[in-house]
N, C-alpha and C positions, 0 to 999 in steps of 0.2 A: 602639288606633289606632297604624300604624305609619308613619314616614314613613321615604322610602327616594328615590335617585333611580330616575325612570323607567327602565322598559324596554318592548322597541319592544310588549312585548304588551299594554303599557300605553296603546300610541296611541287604541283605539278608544272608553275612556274620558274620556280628557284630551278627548281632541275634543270627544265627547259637553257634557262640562263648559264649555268653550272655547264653544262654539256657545251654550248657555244664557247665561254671563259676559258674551257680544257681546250678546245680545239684550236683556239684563238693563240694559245700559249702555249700549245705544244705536247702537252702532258696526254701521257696514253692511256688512263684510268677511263675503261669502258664505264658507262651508262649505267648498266646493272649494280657496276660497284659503287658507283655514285650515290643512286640511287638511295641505294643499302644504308651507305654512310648517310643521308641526308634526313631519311626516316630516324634515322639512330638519334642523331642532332638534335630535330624538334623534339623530342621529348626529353631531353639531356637535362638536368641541372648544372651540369657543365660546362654548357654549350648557351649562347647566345647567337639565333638567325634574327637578322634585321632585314627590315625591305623598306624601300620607296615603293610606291605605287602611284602612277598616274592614270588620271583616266579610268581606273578600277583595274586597271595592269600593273604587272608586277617588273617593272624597270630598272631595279638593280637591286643586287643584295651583299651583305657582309655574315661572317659565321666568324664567331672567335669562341673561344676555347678555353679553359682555366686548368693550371694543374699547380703542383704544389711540390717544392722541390728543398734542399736544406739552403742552398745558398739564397734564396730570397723568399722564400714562406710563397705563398700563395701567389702564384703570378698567373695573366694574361694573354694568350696569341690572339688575335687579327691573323688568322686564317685563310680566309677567303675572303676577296673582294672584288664584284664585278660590278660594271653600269653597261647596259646596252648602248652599243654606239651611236644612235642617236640620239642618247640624252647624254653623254660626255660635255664633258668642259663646261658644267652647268653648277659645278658647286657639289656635285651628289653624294661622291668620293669623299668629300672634305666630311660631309653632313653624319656618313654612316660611322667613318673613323671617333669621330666625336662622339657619336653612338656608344662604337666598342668602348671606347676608353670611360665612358659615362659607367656602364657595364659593369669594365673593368674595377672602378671606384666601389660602385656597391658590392661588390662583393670581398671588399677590402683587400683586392691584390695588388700585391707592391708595384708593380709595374704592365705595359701594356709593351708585348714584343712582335714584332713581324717577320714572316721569312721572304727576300726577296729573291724569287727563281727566274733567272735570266733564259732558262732552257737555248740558250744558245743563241741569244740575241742580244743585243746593246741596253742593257736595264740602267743605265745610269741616270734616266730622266729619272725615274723610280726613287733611286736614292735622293735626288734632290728633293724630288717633292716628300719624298716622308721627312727628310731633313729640316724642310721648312716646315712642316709640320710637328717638329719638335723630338724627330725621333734621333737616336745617337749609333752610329756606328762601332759597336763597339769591338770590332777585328774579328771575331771570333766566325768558326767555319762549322758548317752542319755538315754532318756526316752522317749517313744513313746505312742501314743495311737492312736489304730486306729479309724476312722471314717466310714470306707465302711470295706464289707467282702474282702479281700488280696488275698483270692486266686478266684476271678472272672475276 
């Protein structure tokens, strides 16, 4: 297994993955718009996509994100993370996080944050394992509003 950051020959898998991950979880962000965003991504200085590949397949990926805010100068998201189900519980999850947060250091941001979206399910294995993973709870609640229709 090799994990490496994307390249754009990489789009047609992430997607691929990206579109199972949304279905798998719920989230009703059609394809197209995926898509759209995933294009945007790979060429981001903003944006870190990371993949394993086995086999010369593309088996799981992470995309995190950096912005820059007053309360902590420069920080981090761990955005997206998916492993195809046949290669779970194999370490892969652990390998990409370490990735982002590697990421995250070079580019000098203060912290590495994640958002955990239950969509209507029992996420608390989630918080444990990021928990062991070093990450902190820290109470606060995301709240969204959208702007444009979401599923276009």
């Amino acid at each position: 297994m090799t994990l490496r950051t994307a390249v754009p020959g990489d789009f047609d898998a992430v997607l691929a993955l990206a579109v199972d991950f949304y279905a798998e979880d719920g989230f009703a962000t059609p394809r197209s718009r995926l898509a759209a965003h995933l294009e945007h991504l790979l060429g981001s200085d903003a944006a870190h996509v990371a993949v394993i590949a086995s086999g010369g397949a593309v088996v799981a990926f992470a995309i995190s994100t950096s912005s820059y805010g007053l309360e902590n100068g420069l920080i981090a998201e761990l955005e997206d993370l998916y492993v195809a189900p046949d290669f779970r519980r194999r370490g892969l999850a652990a390998s990409l996080i370490e990735d982002s947060a590697a990421w995250a250091t070079g580019i000098g941001a203060a912290q590495l944050e994640l958002v955990v979206a239950p969509n209507g399910t029992d996420a608390s294995h989630l918080f444990r394992y990021y928990r062991a993973d070093g990450f902190v709870d820290e109470g606060r609640q995301l709240l969204a509003r959208p702007l444009s229709d979401p599923t276009t």
